[in-house]
N, C-alpha and C positions, 0 to 999 in steps of 0.2 A: 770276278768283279771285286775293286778293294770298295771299301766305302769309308767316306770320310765323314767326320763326326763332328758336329761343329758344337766348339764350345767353347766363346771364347768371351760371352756376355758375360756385364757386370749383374745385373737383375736387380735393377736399382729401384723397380716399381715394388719388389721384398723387401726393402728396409723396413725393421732394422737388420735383421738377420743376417741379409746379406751385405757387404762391401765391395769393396775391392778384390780382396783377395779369396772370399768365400761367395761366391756370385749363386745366384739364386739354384742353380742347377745340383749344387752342393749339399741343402740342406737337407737334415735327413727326420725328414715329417710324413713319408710315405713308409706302405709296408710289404713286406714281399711275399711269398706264396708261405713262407713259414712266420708270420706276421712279424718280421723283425725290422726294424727300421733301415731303410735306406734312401737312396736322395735320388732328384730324377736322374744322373747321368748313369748310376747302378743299376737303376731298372733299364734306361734304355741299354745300356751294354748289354744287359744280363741277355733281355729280348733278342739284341741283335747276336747273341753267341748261341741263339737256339738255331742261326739259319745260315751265319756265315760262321767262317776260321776265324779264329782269333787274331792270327797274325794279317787278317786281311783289313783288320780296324783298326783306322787310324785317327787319332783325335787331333784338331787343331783349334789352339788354347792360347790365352795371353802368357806372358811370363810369368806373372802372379799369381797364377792359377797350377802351375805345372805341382807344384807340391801339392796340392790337393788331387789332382787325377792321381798321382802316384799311391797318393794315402788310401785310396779309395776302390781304384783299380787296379793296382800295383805296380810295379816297376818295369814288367815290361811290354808296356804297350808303346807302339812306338807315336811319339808327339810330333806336331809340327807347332813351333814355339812363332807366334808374331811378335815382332819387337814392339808395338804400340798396338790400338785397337783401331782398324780403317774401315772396318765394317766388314760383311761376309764377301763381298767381291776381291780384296784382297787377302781373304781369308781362305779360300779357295783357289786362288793364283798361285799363292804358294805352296798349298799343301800338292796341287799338279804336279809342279814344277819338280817337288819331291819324289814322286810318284815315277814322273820322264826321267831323271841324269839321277836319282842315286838307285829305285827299287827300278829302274830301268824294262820297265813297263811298254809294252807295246803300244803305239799311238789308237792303234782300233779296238782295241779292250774298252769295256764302258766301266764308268767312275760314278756312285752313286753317291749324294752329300744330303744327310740326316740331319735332322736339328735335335739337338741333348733335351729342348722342354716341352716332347712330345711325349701325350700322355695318351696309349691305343691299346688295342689287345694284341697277340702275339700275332695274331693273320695278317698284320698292318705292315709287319716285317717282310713276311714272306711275300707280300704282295711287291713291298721297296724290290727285293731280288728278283720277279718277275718281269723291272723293268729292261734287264738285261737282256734279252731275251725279246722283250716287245723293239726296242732299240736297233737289234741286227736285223729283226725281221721287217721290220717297216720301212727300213732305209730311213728313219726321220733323225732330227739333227737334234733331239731331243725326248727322254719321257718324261711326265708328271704322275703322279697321285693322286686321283681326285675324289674327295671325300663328297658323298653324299649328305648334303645339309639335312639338317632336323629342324632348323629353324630360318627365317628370313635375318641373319647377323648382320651387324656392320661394322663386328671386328675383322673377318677376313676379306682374303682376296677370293675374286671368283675366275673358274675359267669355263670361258663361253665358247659350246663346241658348232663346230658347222658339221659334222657328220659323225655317228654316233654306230659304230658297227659291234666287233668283238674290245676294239679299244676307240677311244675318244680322237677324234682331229680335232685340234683346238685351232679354234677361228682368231681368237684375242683373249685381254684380261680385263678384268675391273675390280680395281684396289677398293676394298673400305669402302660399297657403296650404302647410302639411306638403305635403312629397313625396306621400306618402301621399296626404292630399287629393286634389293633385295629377294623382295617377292616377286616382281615381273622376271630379275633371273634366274629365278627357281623354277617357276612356269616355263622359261625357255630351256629347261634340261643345264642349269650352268651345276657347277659342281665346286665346293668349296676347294682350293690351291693350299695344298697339305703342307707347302714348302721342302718337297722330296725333288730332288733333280736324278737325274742318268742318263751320262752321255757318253760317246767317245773322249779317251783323254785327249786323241786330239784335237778338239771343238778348242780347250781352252790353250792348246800349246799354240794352234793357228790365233789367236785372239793377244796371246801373248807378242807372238813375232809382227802381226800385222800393226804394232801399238810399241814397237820400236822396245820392248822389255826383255831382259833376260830370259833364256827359260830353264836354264839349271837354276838349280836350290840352293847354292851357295852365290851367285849373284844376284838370285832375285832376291834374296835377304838381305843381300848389303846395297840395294837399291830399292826398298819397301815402301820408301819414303812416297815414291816417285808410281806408286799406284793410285789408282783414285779412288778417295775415302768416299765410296756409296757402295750402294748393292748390287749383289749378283742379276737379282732379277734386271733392275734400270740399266746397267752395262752389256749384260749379254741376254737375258734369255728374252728379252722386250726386242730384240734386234735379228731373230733367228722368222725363217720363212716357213719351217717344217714339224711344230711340235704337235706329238702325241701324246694321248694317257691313258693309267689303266684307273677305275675306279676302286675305292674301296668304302662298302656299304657297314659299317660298324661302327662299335664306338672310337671316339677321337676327340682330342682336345689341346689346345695349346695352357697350359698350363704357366701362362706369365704374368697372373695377378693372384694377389689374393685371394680374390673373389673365386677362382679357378682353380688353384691348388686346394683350398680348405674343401672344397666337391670331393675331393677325394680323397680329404682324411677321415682315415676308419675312427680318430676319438676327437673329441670337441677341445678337449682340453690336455696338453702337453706340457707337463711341467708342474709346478707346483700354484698349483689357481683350483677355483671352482666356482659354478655358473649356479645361479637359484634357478629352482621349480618353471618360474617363468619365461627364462631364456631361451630363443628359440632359436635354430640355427647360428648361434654365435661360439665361435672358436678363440679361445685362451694359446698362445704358445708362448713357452715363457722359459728363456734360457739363466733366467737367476735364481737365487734362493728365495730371494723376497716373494713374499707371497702373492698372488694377484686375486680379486674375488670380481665377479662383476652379477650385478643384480641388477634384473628385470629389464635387460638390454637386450635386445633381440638383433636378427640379421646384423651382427657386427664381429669386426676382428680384432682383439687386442694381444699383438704382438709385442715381445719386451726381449731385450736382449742387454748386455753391454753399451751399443753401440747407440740406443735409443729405445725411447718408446713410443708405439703407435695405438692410437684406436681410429678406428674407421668404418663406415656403415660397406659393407659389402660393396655395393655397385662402386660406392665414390672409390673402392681403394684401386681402382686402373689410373686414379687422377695422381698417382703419389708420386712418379715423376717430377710431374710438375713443382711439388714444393722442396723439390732437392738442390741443395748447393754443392757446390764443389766439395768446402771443408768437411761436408757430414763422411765423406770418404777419403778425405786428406789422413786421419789415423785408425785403420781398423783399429777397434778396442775387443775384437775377439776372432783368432783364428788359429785353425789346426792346421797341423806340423806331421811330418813322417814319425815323431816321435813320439808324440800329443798333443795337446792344445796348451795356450792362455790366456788369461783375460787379463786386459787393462783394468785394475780397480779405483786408480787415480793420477791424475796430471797434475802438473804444476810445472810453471817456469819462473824464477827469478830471476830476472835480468838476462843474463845470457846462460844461467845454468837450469838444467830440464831436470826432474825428478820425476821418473816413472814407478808405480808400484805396478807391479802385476804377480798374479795368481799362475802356478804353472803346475803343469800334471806332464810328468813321463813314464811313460805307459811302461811295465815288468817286461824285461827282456831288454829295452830301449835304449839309447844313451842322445845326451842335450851335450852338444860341444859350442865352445865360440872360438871363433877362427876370424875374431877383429882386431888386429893390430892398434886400434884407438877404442880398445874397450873400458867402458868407465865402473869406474868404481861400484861396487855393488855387495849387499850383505841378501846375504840367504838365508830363510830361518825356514827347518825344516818341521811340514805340519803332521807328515805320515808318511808312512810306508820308509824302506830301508835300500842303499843305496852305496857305489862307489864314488867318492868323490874325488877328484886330479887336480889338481894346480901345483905350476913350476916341476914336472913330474915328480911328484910326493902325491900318493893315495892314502883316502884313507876311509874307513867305511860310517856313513852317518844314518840317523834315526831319527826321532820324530823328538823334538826340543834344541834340536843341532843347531846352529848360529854360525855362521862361516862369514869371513869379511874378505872383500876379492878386490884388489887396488886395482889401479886405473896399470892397460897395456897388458892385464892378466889372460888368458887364457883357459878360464876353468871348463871342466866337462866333469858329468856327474852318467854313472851308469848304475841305471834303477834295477833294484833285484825283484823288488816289487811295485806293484804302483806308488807313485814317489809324489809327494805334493810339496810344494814350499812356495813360499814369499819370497818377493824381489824387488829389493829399491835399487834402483841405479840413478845413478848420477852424474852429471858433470856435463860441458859446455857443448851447447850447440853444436 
C-alpha cells in the first residue's frame, strides 16, 4: 500500500508563525521520544516509518513548501508538487495520477491518504495500514478511521453506521454538527471521521476518466487548473454507495489551532518570555530576541514571530482566520531554507526602489548562492562565524567584522565553514 501524505496547507489559523511558505505543519513546538523539537509533519513521518517503507511515502505539497519538506525530511522523499493550492480533491488527483503512468501502480492496489496535522499515538498508524486489508476483504469502495469520541464536539465530522460488526458499515455523514447533536450521535454509536481514506487506486483513476481528465501525471499537471477547487470528501467519497471502517479507540486530535497545538506542548514558554505565579495554562512562543513577559493572564496564547504578533484567549484563537488578509502573507518575513533560515528585520520602499534588510544564518557545512540574473545590489556585514566568499569567481575567506559590497547582476555565494551569521541590505527597483 503507498500512502499519501497530505501537506499542502497554509495553517493560517498559526499566524504569526506560520505563512506562506512555513505553513503550520512546519513548526517545530512539539517533541519527540528524545525530547528534541520537531514539527507535526516529523512526527507524523517518523510515526508512519514505524509501519510502512519509506519509499512507500509520498508527500503532496504546494510549491512553497517543497524546500521545507526537504529541510526537514530530506531529499529524498519523493513529492507531488501542485502548481496552486485547490484544495485536497485535487490534491489527491494528482498525486494518483502519479502513482498510475509514472510508479506504474496496479489499478487494484489500495492507496491510503493521511493528513500531516494529526496528532495520535503510534496504534493510529497501524490501524491506517489495516485498512488495506479491511478494503480487499469487504469488497467496499472505500475504508475509514473512526475515532471514538471522548466528547459531544462540533469541530468534526461524524460517521453514522448502520451495522456495527468486526468493522463499521457506514450509513452517511454529519459535518460539524451542534454539541447537542452531537450527543444524540454519540448515543447512536457515530464515531468521529479521522479524515484517513483507502481505497483502490483505481476508485480515483475511474473518477478521473469518467469527468473527462487526464490521468497520467504529466497531463494532469499541465491541466490542474481544470479540477475542481473543493474537497475530497464533497467530490468523491459523499458519492460512493459502499463505505466501510475500522475504529480506533485512543488518543487523537487534529491539531489546527492554537488552542490544540499548545495541549500538547511539553513547556508553556518557548523562547525568551516568562509567565508570573498567577498564569494559568497560558503559553509564550516567541521566535525574537525581544523579551515577552506576560502577568496574571490566564487560559491565553501569545505568539510573536517576525511576521506579527498575537495574543488570544484559548477558545477565540480557532477565530484567527477570520481576521486574516491576503497582505499578512503577501511577504513572509521569516523562513527556512536547505541551507538555513532569515528573518526580514526591516522594509521600506521609495518610490519604486525597495530596501530589504534581513538577518541570515548558514548553517556549517552549507553554502547560500544567487543564481538571479537582476540581482540587486547588496552589502553584507559579517556578524559571526567563518566562511568562503565567491563573486565574479574570485574567493575569498571572511570572518566576523567583514563588509562585502555586491553590485547589482552580481552573483555572490558564500560557503560557511561554520555557522555563518551576517546582515543584508539589498536594494534596488521593483
Amino acid at each position: 500500500m503507498k500512502v499519501i501524505l497530505l501537506s499542502g496547507g497554509s495553517g493560517s489559523r498559526l499566524w504569526p508563525l506560520s505563512n506562506d511558505s512555513r505553513a503550520k505543519q512546519f513548526l517545530k513546538v512539539l517533541e519527540d521520544e528524545q525530547a528534541e523539537k520537531e514539527s507535526m509533519v516529523q512526527r507524523v513521518f517518523r510515526q508512519l516509518m514505524k509501519v510502512a517503507r519509506r519509499e512507500d511515502i509520498i508527500v503532496a505539497t504546494s510549491s512553497s513548501q517543497v524546500e521545507m519538506l526537504h529541510t526537514q525530511l530530506g531529499l529524498d522523499i519523493p513529492i507531488i508538487i501542485e502548481p496552486e493550492r485547490r484544495d485536497t480533491l485535487p490534491a489527491i488527483a494528482l498525486a494518483c495520477s502519479y502513482l498510475h503512468s509514472v510508479i506504474k501502480m496496479n489499478e487494484d492496489e489500495v492507496v491510503s491518504i493521511v493528513s500531516v496535522d494529526t496528532f495520535a499515538q503510534d496504534h493510529f498508524y497501524e490501524r491506517v495500514l489495516e485498512l488495506e486489508s479491511l478494503v480487499k476483504e469487504s469488497d467496499a469502495e472505500m475504508a475509514l478511521l473512526g475515532i471514538k469520541p471522548t466528547y459531544p464536539s462540533s469541530k468534526y465530522g461524524y460517521l453514522i453506521p448502520k451495522a456495527h460488526h468486526r468493522y463499521l458499515e457506514v450509513d452517511h455523514f454529519t459535518e460539524k454538527p451542534s454539541e447537542t447533536a452531537a450527543e444524540d450521535l454519540i448515543k447512536l454509536g457515530s464515531y468521529w471521521n479521522s479524515g484517513v481514506f483507502a481505497f483502490p487506486l483505481k476508485l480515483m483513476i475511474d473518477w478521473l476518466r469518467n469527468n473527462n481528465l487526464p490521468t497520467t501525471y504529466k497531463e494532469l499537471l499541465q491541466n490542474f487548473a481544470s479540477l475542481p477547487k473543493n474537497s475530497f470528501d464533497y467530490e468523491v467519497v459523499e458519492h460512493l454507495r459502499r463505505i466501510v471502517a475500522l475504529t480506533y479507540d485512543g488518543y487523537w486530535k487534529d491539531l489546527g489551532t492554537w488552542n490544540t497545538l499548545t495541549e500538547e506542548m511539553s513547556r508553556h514558554v518557548i523562547g525568551n518570555g516568562g509567565l508570573s505565579s498567577d498564569c494559568h495554562n497560558t503559553h509564550i512562543i516567541n521566535e525574537l530576541d525581544l523579551p515577552v513577559k506576560v502577568l496574571g493572564i490566564s487560559n491565553a496564547v501569545v505568539a510573536v514571530s517576525a511576521d506579527g504578533i498575537l495574543v488570544t484567549d484559548k477558545p477565540a484563537s480557532s477565530r484567527m482566520k477570520e481576521m486574516l488578509t491576503e497582505g499578512l502573507f503577501a511577504r513572509p518575513m521569516y523562513e527556512e531554507r536547505q541551507w538555513g533560515w532569515y528573518r526580514v528585520l526591516d522594509y521600506t520602499k521609495q518610490n519604486d526602489t525597495e530596501i530589504v534588510t534581513r538577518r541570515i544564518h548558514v548553517e556549517a557545512g552549507k553554502s547560500l548562492s544567487y543564481n538571479d540574473p537582476h540581482f540587486r545590489s547588496a552589502t553584507w556585514t559579517i556578524i559571526s562565524g567563518e566562511g568562503q566568499f565567491t563573486q565574479d569567481r574570485i574567493s575569498s575567506r571572511v570572518g566576523q567584522g567583514d563588509m562585502l559590497q555586491i553590485p547589482v547582476n552580481s552573483n555572490p555565494s558564500v560557503h560557511a565553514e561554520t555557522d555563518l551569521d551576517f546582515i543584508e541590505i539589498r536594494m534596488g527597483q521593483n
